[in-house]
C-alpha positions, 0 to 999 in steps of 0.5 A, spaced: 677 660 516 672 660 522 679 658 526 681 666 525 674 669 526 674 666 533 681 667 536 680 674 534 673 674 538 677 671 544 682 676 544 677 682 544 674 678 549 681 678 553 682 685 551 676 687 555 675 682 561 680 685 564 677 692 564 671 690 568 675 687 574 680 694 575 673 698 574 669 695 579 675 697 584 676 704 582 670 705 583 670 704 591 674 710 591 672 718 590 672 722 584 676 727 583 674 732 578 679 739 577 677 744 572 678 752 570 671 753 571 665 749 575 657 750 574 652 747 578 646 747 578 642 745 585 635 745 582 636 738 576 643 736 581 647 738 575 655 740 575 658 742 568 666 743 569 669 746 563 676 747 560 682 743 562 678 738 566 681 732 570 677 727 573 680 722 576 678 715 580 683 710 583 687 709 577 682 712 572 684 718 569 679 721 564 680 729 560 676 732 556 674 739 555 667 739 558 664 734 563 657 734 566 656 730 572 649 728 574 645 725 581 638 723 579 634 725 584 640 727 589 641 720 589 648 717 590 650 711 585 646 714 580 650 718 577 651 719 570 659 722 568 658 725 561 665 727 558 666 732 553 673 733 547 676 731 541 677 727 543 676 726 551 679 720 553 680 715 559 686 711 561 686 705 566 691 702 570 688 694 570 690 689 576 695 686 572 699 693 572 697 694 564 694 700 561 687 701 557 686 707 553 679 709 550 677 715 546 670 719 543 668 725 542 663 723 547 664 718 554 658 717 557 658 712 564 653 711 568 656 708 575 649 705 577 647 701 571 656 700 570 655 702 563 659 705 559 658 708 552 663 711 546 661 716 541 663 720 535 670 717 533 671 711 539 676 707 540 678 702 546 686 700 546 691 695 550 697 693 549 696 694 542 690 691 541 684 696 538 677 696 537 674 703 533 668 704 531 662 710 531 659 708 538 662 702 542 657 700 549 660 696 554 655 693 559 661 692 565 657 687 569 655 683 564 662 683 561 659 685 553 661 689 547 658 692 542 661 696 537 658 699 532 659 703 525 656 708 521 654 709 513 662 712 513 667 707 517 667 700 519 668 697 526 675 696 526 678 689 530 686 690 531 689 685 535 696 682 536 699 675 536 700 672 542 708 673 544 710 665 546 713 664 554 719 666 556 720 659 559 719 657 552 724 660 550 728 659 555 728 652 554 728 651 547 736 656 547 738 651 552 736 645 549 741 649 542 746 648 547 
C-alpha cells in the first residue's frame, strides 16, 4: 500500500521538478503583454489589461480575460502578474522540449518571491499527469507543492505509467529473433 502512495509522490514530484528549471530561464527574458485595452495607473504603479490578453515570457504564454501587473514601489522584480479568466490559463515549453499546461480562474505569480499561486478551479497538467484542486501554490525556488480542496471537491492526483525504454524494447524484439 505504501508502495503506490510514494510512486504517485515521486511522479508529482517529477511532474513539477521540471517547471522550475524552464521558469527560471524564461523569466531572464521581457514580458510582453498585447491586449484590447490597457489602464495604467502611475500613482499605485498598476496597469490592467483586459480583453483577449497575451502575455508572453520566453516559452511561457498566459491567456486570460483581465491581467493586472503590479511594481511595488516602481521596483523591478517585485512585480505581482495577476491573471484573470474562466479560466485563464498557462502553457510552458520545458527544457526537455514538453509542454506544461496550468489553469484557474485566478493565476497570481510574484516574480520576486517565485511563487505561484492557482485559484478557483486549478489545474496543472504534463504529459498526461494532472494535478486539480480549489487552489495549488507552487514555491518555485524551493521546488514545493500544495494543492488544496474545498468543502465540495478533492485534490485530485493523475498520473501515467512510466512507458518502458525503447532500448528495452529493442532488445527484447531481438532476442524473439
Amino acid at each position: 500500500m505504501k508502495r503506490p502512495l510514494a510512486k504517485a509522490l515521486a511522479g508529482a514530484m517529477l511532474l513539477l521538478s521540471h517547471y522550475s528549471l524552464a521558469l527560471s530561464s524564461d523569466t531572464e527574458q521581457p514580458i510582453y503583454i498585447e491586449s484590447e485595452s490597457q489602464h495604467l495607473d502611475m500613482a499605485t504603479n498598476t496597469v490592467t489589461f483586459t480583453q483577449n490578453v497575451i502575455l508572453t515570457q520566453g516559452s511561457i504564454t498566459i491567456l486570460a480575460d483581465k491581467l493586472i501587473v503590479i511594481r511595488p514601489k516602481g521596483e523591478e522584480g517585485s512585480e505581482t502578474i495577476e491573471a484573470y479568466g474562466e479560466p485563464a490559463t498557462f502553457e510552458q515549453t520545458m527544457d526537455d522540449g514538453k509542454q506544461i499546461h496550468g489553469e484557474a480562474n485566478k493565476l497570481r505569480y510574484e516574480v520576486g518571491n517565485e511563487f505561484l499561486k492557482m485559484s478557483t478551479n486549478a489545474m496543472l497538467e504534463q504529459s498526461g499527469n494532472q494535478v486539480e484542486g480549489n487552489v495549488i501554490t507552487y514555491e518555485i525556488d524551493k521546488q514545493q507543492l500544495v494543492a488544496e480542496s474545498d468543502s465540495n471537491k478533492r485534490v485530485t492526483t493523475i498520473l501515467q505509467p512510466t512507458s518502458k525504454d525503447s532500448s528495452n524494447k529493442d532488445s527484447s524484439e531481438s532476442d524473439a529473433q
